[in-house]
C-alpha positions as a LaTeX table, in Angstrom:
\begin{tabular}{lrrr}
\hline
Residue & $x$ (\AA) & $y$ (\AA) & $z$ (\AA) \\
\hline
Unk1 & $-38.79$ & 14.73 & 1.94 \\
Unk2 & $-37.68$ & 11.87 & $-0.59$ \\
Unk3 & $-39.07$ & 13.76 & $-3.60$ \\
Unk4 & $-37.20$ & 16.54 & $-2.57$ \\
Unk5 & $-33.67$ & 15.04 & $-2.20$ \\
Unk6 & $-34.73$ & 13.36 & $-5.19$ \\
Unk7 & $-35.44$ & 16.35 & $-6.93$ \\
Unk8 & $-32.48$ & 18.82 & $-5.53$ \\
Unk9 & $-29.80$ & 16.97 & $-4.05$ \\
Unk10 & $-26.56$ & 16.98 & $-5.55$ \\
Unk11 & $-23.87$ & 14.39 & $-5.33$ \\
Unk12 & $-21.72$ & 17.02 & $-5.18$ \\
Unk13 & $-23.17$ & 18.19 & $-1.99$ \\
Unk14 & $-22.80$ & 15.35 & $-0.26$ \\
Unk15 & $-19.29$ & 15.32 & $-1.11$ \\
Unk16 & $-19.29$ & 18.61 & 0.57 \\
Unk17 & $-20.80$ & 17.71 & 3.90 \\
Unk18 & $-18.48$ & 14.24 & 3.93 \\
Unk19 & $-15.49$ & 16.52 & 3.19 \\
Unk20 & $-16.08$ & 19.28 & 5.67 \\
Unk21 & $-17.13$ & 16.11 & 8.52 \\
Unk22 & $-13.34$ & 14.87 & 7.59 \\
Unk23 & $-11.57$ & 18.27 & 7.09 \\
Unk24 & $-13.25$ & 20.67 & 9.48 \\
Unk25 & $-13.46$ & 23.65 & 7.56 \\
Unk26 & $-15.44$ & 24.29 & 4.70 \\
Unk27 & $-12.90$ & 26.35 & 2.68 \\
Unk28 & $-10.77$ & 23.13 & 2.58 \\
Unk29 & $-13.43$ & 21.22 & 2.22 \\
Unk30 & $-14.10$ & 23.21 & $-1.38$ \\
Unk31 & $-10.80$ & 23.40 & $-2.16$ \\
Unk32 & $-10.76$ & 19.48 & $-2.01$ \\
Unk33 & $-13.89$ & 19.56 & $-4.46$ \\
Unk34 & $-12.51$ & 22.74 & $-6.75$ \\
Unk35 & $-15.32$ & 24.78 & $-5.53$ \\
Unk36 & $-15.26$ & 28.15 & $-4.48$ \\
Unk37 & $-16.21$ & 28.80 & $-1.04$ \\
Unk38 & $-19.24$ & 30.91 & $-2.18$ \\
Unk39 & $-20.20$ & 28.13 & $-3.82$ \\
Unk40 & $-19.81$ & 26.11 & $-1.05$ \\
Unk41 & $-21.54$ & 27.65 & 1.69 \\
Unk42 & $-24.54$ & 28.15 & $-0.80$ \\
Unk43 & $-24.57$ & 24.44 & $-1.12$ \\
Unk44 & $-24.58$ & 23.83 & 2.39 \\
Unk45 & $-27.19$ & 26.39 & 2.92 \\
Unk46 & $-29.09$ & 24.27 & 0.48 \\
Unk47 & $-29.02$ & 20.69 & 1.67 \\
Unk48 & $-29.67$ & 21.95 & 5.13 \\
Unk49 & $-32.63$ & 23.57 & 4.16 \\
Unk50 & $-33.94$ & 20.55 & 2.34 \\
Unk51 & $-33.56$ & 18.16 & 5.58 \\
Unk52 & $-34.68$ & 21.01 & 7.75 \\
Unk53 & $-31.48$ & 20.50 & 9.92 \\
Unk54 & $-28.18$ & 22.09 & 10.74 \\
Unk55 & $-25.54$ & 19.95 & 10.30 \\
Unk56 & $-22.69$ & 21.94 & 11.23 \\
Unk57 & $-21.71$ & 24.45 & 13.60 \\
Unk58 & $-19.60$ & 27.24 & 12.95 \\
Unk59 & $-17.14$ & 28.18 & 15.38 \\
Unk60 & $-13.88$ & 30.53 & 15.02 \\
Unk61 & $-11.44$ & 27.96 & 13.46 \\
Unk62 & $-14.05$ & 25.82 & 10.85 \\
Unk63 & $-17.06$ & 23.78 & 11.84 \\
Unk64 & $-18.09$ & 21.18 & 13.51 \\
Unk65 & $-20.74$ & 18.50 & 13.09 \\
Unk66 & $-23.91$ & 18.81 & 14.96 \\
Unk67 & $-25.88$ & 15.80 & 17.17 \\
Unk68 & $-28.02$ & 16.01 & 13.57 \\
Unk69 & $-25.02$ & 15.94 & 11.68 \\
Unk70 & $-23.95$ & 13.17 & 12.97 \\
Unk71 & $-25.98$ & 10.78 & 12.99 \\
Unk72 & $-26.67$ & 11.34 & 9.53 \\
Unk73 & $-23.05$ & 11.34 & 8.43 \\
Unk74 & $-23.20$ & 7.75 & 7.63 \\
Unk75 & $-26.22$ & 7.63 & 5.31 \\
Unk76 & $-24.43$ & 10.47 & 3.66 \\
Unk77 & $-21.72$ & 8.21 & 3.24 \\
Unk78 & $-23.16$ & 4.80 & 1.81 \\
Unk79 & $-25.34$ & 7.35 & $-0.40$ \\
Unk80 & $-21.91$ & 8.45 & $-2.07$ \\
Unk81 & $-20.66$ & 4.72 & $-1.89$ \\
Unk82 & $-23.90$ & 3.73 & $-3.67$ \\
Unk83 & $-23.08$ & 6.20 & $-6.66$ \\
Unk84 & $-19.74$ & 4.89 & $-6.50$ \\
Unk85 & $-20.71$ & 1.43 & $-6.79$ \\
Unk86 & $-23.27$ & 2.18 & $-9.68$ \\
Unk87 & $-20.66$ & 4.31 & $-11.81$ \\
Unk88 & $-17.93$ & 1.09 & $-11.06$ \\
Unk89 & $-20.39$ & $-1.40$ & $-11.95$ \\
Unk90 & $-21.62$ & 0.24 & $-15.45$ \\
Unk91 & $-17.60$ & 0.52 & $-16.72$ \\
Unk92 & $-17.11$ & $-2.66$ & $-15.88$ \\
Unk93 & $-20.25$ & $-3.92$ & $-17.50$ \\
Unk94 & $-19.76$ & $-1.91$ & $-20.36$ \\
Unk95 & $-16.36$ & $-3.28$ & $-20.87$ \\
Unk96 & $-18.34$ & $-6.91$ & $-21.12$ \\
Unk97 & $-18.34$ & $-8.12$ & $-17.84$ \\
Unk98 & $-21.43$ & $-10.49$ & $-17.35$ \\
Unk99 & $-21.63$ & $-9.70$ & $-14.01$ \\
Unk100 & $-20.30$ & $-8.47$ & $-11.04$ \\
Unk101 & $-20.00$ & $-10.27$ & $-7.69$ \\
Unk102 & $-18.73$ & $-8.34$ & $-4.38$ \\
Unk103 & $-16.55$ & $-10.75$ & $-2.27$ \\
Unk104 & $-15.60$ & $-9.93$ & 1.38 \\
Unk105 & $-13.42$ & $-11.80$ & 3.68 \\
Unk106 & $-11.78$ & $-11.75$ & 6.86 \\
Unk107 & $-7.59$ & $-12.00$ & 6.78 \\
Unk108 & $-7.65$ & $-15.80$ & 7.53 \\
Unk109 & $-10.19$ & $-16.06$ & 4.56 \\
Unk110 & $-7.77$ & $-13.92$ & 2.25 \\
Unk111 & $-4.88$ & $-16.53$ & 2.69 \\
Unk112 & $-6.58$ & $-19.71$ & 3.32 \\
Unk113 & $-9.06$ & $-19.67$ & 0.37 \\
Unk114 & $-8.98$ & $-16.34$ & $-1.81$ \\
Unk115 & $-5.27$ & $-16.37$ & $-2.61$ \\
Unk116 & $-5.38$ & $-20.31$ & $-3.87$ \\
Unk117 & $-8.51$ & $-20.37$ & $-5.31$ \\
Unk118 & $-9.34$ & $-16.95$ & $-6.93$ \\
Unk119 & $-6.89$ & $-17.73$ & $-9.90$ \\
Unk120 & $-9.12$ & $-20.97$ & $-10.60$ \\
Unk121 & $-11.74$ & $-18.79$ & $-10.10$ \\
Unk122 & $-11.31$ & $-16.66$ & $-12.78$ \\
Unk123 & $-9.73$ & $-18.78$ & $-15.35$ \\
Unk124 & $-12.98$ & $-20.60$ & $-14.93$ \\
Unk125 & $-15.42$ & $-17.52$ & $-15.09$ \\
Unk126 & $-13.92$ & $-14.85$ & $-16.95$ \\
Unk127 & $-16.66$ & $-13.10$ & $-17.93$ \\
Unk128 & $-17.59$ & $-12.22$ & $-14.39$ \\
Unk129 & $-15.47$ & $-9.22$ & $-12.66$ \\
Unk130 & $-14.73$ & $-10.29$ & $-9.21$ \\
Unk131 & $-14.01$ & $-7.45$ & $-6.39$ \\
Unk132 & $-12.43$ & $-8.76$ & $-3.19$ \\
Unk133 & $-11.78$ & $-6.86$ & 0.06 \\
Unk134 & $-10.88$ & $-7.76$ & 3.31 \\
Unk135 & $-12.72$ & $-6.77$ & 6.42 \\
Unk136 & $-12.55$ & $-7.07$ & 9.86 \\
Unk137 & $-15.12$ & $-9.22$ & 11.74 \\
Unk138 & $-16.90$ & $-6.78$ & 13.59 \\
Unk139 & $-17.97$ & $-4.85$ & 9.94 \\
Unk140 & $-19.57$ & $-8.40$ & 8.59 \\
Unk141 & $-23.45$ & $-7.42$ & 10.65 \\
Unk142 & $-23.48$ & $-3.53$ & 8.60 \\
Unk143 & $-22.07$ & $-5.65$ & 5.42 \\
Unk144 & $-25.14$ & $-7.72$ & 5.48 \\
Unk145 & $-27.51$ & $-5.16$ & 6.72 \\
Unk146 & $-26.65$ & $-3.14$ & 4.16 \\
Unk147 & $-26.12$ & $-5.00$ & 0.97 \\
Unk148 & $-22.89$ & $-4.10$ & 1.13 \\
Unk149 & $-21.67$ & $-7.60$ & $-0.67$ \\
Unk150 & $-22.90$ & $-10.41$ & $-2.46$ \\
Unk151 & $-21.03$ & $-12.95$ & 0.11 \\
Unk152 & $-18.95$ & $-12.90$ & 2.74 \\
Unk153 & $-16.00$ & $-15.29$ & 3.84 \\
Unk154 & $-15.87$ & $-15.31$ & 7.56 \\
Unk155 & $-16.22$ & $-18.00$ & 10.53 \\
Unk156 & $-18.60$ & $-20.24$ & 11.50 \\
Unk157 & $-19.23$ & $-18.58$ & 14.90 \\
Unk158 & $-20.86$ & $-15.07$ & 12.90 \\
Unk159 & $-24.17$ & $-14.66$ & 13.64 \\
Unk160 & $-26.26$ & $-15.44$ & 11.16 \\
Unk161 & $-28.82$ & $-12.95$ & 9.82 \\
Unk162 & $-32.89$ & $-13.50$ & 8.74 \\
Unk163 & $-32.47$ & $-14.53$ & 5.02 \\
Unk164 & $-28.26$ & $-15.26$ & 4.97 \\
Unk165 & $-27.09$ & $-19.43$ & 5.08 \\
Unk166 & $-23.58$ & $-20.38$ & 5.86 \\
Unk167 & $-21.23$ & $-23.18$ & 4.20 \\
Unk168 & $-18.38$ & $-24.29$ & 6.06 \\
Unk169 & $-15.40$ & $-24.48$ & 3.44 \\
Unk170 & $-12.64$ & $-25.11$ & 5.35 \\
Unk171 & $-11.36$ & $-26.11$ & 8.79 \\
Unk172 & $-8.64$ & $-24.48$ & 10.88 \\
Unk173 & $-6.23$ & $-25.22$ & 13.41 \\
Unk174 & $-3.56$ & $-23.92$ & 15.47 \\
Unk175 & 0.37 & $-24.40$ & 15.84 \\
Unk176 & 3.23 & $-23.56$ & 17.13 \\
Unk177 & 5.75 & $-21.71$ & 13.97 \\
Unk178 & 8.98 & $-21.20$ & 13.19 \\
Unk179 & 11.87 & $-20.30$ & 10.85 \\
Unk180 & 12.61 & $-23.26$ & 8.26 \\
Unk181 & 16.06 & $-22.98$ & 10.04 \\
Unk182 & 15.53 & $-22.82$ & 13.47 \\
Unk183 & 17.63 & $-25.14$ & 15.83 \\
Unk184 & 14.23 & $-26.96$ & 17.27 \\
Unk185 & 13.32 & $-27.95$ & 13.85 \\
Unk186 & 16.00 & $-31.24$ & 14.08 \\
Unk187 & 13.49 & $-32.71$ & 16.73 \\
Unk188 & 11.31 & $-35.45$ & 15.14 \\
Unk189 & 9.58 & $-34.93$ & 19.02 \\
Unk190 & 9.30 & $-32.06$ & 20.80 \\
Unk191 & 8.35 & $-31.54$ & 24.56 \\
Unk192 & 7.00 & $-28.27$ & 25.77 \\
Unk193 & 9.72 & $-27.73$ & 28.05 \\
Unk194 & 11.95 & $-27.90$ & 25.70 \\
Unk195 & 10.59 & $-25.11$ & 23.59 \\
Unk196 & 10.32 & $-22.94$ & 26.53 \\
Unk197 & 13.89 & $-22.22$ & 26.43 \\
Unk198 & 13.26 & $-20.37$ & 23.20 \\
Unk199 & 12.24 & $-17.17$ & 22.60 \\
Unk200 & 8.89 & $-16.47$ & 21.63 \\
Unk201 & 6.61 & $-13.75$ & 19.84 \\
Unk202 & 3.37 & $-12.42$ & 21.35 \\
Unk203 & $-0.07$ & $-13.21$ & 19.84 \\
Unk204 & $-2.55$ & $-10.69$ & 19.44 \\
Unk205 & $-4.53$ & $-10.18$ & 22.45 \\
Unk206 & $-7.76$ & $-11.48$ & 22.36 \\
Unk207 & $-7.07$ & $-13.83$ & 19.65 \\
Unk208 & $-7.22$ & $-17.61$ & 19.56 \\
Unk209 & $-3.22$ & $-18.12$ & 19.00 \\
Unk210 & $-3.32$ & $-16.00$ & 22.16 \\
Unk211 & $-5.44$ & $-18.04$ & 24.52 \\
Unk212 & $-3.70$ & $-21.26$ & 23.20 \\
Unk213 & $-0.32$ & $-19.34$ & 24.40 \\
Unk214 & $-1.22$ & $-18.85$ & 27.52 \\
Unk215 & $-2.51$ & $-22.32$ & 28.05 \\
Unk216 & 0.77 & $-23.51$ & 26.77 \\
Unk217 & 2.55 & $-21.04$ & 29.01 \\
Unk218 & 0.71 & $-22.76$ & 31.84 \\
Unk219 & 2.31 & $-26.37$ & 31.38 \\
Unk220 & 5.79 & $-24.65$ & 31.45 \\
Unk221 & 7.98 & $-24.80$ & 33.97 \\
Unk222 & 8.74 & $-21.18$ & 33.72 \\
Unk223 & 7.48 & $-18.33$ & 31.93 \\
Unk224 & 9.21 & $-17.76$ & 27.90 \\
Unk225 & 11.16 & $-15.47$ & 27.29 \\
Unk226 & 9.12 & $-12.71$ & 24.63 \\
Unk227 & 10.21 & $-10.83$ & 22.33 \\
Unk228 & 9.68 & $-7.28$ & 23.48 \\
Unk229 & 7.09 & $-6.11$ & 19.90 \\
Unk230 & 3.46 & $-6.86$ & 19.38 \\
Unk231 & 1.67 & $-6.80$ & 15.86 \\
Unk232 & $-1.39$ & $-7.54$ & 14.73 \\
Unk233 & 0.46 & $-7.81$ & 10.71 \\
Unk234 & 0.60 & $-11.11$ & 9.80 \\
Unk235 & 3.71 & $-10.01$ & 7.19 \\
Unk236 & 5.53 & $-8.00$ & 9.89 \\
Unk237 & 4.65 & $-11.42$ & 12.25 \\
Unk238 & 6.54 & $-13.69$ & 9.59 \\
Unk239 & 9.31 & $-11.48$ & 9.33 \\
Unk240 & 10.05 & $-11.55$ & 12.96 \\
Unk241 & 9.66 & $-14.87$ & 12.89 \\
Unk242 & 12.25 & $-15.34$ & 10.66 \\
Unk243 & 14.84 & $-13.38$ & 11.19 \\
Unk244 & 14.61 & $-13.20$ & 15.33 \\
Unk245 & 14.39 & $-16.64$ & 15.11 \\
Unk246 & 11.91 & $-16.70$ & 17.26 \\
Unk247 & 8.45 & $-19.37$ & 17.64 \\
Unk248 & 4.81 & $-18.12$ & 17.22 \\
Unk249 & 1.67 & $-19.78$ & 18.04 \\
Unk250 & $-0.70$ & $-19.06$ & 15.00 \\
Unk251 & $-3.56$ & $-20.36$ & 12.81 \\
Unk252 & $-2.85$ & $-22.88$ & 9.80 \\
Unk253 & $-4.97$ & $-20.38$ & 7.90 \\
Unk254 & $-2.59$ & $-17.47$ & 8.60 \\
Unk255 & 0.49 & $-19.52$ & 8.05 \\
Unk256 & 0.13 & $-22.74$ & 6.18 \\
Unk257 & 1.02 & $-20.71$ & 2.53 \\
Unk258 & 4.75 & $-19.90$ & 4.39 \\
Unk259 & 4.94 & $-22.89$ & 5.44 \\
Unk260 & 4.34 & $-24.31$ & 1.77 \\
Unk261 & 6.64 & $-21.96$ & 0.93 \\
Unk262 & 9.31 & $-23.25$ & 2.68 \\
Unk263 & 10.12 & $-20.06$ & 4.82 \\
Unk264 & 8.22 & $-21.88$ & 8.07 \\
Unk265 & 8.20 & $-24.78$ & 9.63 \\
Unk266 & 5.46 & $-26.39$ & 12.27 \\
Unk267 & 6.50 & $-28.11$ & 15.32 \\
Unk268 & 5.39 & $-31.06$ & 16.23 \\
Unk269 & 3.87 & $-29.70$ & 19.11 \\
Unk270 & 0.42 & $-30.05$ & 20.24 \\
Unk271 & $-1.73$ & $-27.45$ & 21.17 \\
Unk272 & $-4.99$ & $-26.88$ & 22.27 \\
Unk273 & $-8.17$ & $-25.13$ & 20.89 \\
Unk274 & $-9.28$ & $-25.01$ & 17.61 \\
Unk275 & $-10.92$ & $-22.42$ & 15.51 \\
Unk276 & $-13.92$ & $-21.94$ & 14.25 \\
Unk277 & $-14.44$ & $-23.33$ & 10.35 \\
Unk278 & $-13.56$ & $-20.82$ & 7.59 \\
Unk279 & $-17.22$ & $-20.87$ & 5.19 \\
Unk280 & $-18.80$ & $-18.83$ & 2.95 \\
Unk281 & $-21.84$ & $-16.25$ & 4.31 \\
Unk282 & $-24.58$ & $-14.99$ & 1.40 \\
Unk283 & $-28.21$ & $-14.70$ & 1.43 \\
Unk284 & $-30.54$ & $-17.57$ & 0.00 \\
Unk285 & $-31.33$ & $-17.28$ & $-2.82$ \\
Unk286 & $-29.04$ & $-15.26$ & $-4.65$ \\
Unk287 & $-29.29$ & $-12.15$ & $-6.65$ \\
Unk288 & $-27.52$ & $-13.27$ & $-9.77$ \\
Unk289 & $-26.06$ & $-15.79$ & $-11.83$ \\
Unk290 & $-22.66$ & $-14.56$ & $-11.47$ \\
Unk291 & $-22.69$ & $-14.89$ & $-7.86$ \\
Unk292 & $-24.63$ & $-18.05$ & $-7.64$ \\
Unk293 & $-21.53$ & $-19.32$ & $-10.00$ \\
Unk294 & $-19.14$ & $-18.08$ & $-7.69$ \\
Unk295 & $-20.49$ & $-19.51$ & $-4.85$ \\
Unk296 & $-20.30$ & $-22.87$ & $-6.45$ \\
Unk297 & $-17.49$ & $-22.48$ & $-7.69$ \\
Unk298 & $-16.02$ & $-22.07$ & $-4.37$ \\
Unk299 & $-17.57$ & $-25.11$ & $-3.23$ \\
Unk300 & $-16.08$ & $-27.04$ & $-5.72$ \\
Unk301 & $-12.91$ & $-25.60$ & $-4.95$ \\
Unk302 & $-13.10$ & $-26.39$ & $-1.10$ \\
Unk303 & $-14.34$ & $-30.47$ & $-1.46$ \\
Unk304 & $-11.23$ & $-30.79$ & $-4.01$ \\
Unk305 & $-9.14$ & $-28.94$ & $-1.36$ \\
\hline
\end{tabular}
């Protein structure tokens, strides 16, 4: 079977199969790829043959994917991702690059330690081409499964795979935020029941702002008043924020940069919980020089920090 998808399989026919998966119909599905649907259906005829599987059914308005289909739709996919990678990798190699290191990060990650420390990064390393994309938590197991990246940004509590280590770089914490120009930021002190009078915005469910809301909601006299809009967009959160005057209950991570900024302010109100540490995720040992300079440059970056 490998020697023949060696052998016969086209990267254009995976294309194909992804398309038609996505689009439903294989004469949009060659339209997409400029093929004709002849063309098409012969190439589908094809790869099915080769796995001995259908991977579509045919009904009166397109296809569908089959059980078989479908479960092989994603190794279809990181197959075309792989080719993608390779073809990325030799440009930017060929344009001199001495390396290239695969970064991924959760959203706390991406303003807590990417944003300040990436410049640094590359003024320090500029001969190795940094990619950077933020993930959600739950992808970070596939990511490391798969090879997806060289390291991964993420917190403490991941579970930790055969093979991977993880560095804490940086501590969190929780607070209570508001507009740099909101009335309650006159108070040197600041009681909970006095901010209950104020209006505040919702958390994300499930989040750790969230459960530190509620547990400030339960040494109030009465519930807050809420703003009537939830958002899991940290920009659309700020904005809000801002110009509702309202106060939020999120992580230093999320919000310290506005706050540097001068567009927040933190209250000096305590509140309880903390997050997990913010650290860097990789397997041990390394791959390659570039990363293995990455990852200490990063620890540099978070002792100076």
């Amino acid at each position: 079977m490998t020697r023949r998808l060696l052998h016969y399989v086209r990267p254009r026919q995976l294309q194909l199969i992804v398309r038609m998966a996505e689009l439903g119909a294989i004469q949009k599905a060659a339209a997409h790829l400029g093929m004709s649907q002849p063309s098409a259906t012969e190439a589908l005829n094809r790869i099915e043959e080769l796995l001995g599987l259908a991977l579509f059914d045919r009904h009166a308005r397109g296809v569908r994917l089959t059980r078989e289909g479908a479960h092989l739709l994603p190794a279809l996919k990181r197959t075309l991702a792989s080719i993608e990678m390779l073809a990325s990798d030799a440009a930017h190699i060929g344009q001199g690059a001495n390396g290239v290191v695969r970064i991924a990060g959760i959203s706390a990650a991406s303003s807590s330690i990417i944003a300040p420390a990436l410049p640094g990064l590359c003024t320090f390393h500029p001969d190795v081409w940094i990619d950077y994309r933020e993930i959600e938590a739950t992808e970070i197991a596939a990511l490391c499964q798969d090879d997806g990246v060289d390291m991964v940004l993420c917190r403490a509590s991941v579970e930790i795979q055969d093979g991977y280590v993880f560095t804490p770089l940086q501590d969190d914490g929780l607070g209570v935020y508001c507009a740099s120009n909101h009335p309650l930021t006159k108070h040197r002190a600041l009681s909970i029941s006095a901010a209950s009078d104020a209006t505040w915005l919702l958390p994300p469910a499930g989040s750790p702002p969230h459960r530190a809301f509620l547990e400030l909601c339960s040494q109030m006299d009465n519930p807050p008043k809420l703003a009537r809009v939830g958002t899991r967009t940290l920009a659309v959160s700020v904005a809000l924020v801002c110009r509702l005057q309202l106060l939020y209950v999120g992580l230093e991570s999320h919000l310290g940069c506005f706050v540097d900024s001068g567009q927040l302010k933190r209250l000096p109100l305590p509140v309880p919980g903390a997050p997990d540490a913010i650290g860097l995720l990789h397997r041990k040992p390394l791959k390659f020089d570039a990363a293995e300079a990455v990852v200490r440059y990063l620890k540099e970056w978070a002792a100076r920090a």
